[in-house]
C-alpha positions as CSV (number, residue, x, y, z in Angstrom):
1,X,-41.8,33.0,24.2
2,X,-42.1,34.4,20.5
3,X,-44.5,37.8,21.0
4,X,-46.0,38.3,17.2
5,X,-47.5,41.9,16.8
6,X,-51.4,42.1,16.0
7,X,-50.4,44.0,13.1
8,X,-48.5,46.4,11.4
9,X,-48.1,49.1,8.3
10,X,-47.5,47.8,5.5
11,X,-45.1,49.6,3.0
12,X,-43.4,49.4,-0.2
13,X,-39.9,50.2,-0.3
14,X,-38.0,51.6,-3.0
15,X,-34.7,49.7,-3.1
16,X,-33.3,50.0,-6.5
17,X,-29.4,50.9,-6.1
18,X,-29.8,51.3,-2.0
19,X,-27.3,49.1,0.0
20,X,-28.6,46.2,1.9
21,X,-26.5,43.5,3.6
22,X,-27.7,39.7,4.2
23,X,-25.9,37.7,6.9
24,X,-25.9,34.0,6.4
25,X,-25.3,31.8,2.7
26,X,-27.7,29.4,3.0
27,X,-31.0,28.6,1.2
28,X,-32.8,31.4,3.3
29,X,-30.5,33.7,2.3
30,X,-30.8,32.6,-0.6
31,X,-34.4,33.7,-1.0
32,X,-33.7,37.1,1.0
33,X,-30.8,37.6,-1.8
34,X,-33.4,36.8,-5.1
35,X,-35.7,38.9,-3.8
36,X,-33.7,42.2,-2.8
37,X,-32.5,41.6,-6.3
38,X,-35.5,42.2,-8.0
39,X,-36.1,44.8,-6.0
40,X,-32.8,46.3,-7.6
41,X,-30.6,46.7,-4.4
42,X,-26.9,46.6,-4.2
43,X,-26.7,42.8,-2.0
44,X,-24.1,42.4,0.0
45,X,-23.8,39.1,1.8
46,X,-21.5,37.7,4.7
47,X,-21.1,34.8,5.8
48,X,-18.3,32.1,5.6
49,X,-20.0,30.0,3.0
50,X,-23.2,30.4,0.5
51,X,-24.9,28.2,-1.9
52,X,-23.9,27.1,-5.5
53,X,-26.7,29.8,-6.6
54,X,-25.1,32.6,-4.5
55,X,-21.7,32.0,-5.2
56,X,-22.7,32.5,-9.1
57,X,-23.9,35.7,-8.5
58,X,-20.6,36.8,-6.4
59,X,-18.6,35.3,-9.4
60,X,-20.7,37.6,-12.2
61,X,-20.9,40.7,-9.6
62,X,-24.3,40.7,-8.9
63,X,-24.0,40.9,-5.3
64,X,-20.5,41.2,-3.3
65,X,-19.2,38.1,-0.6
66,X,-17.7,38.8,2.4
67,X,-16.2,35.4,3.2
68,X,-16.7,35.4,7.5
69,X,-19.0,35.4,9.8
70,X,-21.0,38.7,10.8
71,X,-18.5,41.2,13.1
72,X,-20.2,44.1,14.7
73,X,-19.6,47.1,12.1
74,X,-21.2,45.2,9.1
75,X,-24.0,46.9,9.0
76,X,-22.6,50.6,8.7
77,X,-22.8,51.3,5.3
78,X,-26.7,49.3,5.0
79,X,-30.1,50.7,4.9
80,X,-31.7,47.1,5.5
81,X,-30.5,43.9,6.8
82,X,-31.5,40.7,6.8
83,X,-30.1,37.7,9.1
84,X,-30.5,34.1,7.7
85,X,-28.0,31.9,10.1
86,X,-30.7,30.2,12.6
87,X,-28.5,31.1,15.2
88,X,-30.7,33.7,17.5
89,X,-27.1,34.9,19.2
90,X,-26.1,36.4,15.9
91,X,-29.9,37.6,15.4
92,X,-29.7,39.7,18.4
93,X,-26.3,40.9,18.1
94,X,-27.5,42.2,14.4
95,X,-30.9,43.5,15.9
96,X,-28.6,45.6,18.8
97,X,-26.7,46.7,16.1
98,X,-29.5,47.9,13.5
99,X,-31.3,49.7,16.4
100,X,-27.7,51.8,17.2
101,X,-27.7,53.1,14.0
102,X,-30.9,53.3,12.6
103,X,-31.3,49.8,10.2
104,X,-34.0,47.8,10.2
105,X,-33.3,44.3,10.9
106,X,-35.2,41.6,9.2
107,X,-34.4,38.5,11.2
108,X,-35.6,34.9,9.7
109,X,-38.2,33.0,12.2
110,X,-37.3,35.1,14.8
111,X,-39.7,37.9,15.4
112,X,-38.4,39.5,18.8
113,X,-35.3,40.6,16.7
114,X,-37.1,42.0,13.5
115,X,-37.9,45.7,12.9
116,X,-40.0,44.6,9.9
117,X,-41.2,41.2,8.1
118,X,-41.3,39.8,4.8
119,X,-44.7,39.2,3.2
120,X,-45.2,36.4,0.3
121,X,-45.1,38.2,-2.7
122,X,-46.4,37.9,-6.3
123,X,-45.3,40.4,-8.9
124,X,-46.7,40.6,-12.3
125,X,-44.6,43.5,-13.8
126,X,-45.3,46.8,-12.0
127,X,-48.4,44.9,-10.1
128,X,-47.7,43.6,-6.5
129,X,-49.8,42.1,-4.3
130,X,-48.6,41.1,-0.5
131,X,-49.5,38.6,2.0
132,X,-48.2,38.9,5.3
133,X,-49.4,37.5,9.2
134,X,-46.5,39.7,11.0
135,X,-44.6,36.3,11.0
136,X,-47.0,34.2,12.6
137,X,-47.4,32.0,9.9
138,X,-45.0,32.1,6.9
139,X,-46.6,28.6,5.3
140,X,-49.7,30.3,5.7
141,X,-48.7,33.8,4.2
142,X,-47.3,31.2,1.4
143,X,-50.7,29.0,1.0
144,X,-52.7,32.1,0.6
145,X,-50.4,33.9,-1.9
146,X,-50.1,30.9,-4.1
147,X,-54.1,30.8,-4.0
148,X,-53.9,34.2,-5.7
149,X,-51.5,33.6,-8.0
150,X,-53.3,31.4,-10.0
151,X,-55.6,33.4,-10.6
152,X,-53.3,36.7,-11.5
153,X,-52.3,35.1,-15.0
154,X,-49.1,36.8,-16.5
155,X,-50.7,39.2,-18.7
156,X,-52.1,41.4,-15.7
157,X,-48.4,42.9,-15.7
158,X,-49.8,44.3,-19.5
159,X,-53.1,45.3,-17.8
160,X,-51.4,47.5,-15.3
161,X,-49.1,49.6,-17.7
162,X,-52.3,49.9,-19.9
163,X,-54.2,51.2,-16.9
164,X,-51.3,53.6,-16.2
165,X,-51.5,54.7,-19.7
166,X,-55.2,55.4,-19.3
167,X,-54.8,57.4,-16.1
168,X,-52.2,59.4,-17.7
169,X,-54.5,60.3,-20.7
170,X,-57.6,61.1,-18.7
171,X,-54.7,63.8,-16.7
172,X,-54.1,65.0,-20.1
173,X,-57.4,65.3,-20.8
174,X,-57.8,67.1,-17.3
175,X,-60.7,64.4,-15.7
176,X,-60.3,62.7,-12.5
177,X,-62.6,60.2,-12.2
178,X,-63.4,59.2,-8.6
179,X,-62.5,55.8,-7.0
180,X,-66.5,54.5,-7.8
181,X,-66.0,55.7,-11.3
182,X,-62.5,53.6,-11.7
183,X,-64.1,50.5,-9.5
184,X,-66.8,50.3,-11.7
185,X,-64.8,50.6,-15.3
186,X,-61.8,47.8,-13.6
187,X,-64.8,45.8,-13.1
188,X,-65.7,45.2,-16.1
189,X,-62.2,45.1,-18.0
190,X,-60.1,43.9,-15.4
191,X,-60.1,40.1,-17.3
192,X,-59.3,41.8,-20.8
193,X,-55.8,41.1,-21.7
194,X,-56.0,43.0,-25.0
195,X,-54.0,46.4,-24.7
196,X,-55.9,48.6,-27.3
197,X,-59.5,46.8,-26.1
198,X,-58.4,47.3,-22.5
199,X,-57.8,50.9,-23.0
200,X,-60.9,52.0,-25.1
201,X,-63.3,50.4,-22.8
202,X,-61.6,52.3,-19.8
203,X,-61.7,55.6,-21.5
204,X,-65.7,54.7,-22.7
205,X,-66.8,53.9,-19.5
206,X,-64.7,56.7,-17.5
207,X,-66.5,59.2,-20.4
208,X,-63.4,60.3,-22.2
209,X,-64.4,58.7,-25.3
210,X,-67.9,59.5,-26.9
């Protein structure tokens, strides 16, 4: 019987130029593949044969094809795998292997062999927002995030760099406004889309402009 944890810590990893390894080529992996991508990781993927869309990133370099099936050793020079075959044998003989040497194993719809799970994402520039159910429900996890997204329209990837700006001129400036000081100003600009009107009424209403 599948045992799905009550819950878990979530985390952001930073992945941009770390090695990560995907076994399987299909439309899972796939996914796995895009993903770790635009996370910027170095993707390596085995398995005998991938999908028209993985094969063209092998071809330009993107990522790098081992043309077998997984063989014990694969994961030796990986900080993350991920396992998208469908066949639990090869999910469990990854799992034993990540847990020998210390790499977490991300196994599709099979949660007694994962060290971690995938939330549905939704990334507007440097702005990422997460839903997960510790695999208990990936439609669901998918459902909810796609209820968000269409409300995060593309231009809160602008709103978040001019937010970072603003935070790093108040630290110039040397205020820190508290977490009810920043709740408060978000709340009433977090719809403006307008970089230089988004950034004077943050500074007005965190009292760094007069």
């Amino acid at each position: 019987m599948d045992i799905y944890p009550v819950g878990g810590f979530p985390l952001i990893v930073e992945l941009s130029g770390r090695p990560c390894v995907v076994i399987g080529g299909g439309a899972v992996a796939e996914r796995k593949v895009e993903g770790l991508l635009d996370a910027g990781a170095a993707v390596t993927v085995v398995s005998p044969t991938v999908t028209v869309a993985l094969a063209a990133l092998a071809r330009t370099g993107r990522i790098a094809h081992v043309r077998r099936r997984y063989r014990r050793g694969d994961l030796a020079a990986s900080e993350l795998a991920f396992v998208a075959t469908g066949d639990r044998d090869v999910a469990a003989a990854v799992a034993r292997e990540g847990r020998r040497r210390g790499v977490w194993v991300n196994a599709a719809d099979d949660p007694a062999h994962c060290d971690f799970f995938l939330p549905s994402v939704i990334r507007r520039g440097r702005l990422l927002v997460a839903v997960a159910t510790a695999g208990a429900s990936p439609a669901l996890a998918r459902a909810v995030r796609e209820d968000i997204e269409r409300r995060l329209v593309p231009e809160y990837a602008t709103l978040t760099d001019t937010v970072a700006a603003v935070r790093q001129e108040l630290r110039a400036q040397g205020r820190s406004p508290d977490a009810a000081a920043w709740n408060r100003a978000l709340a009433e600009t977090i719809h403006d889309v307008t970089v230089d009107v988004t950034r004077h009424r943050l500074l007005e209403r965190l009292g760094a402009v007069s």
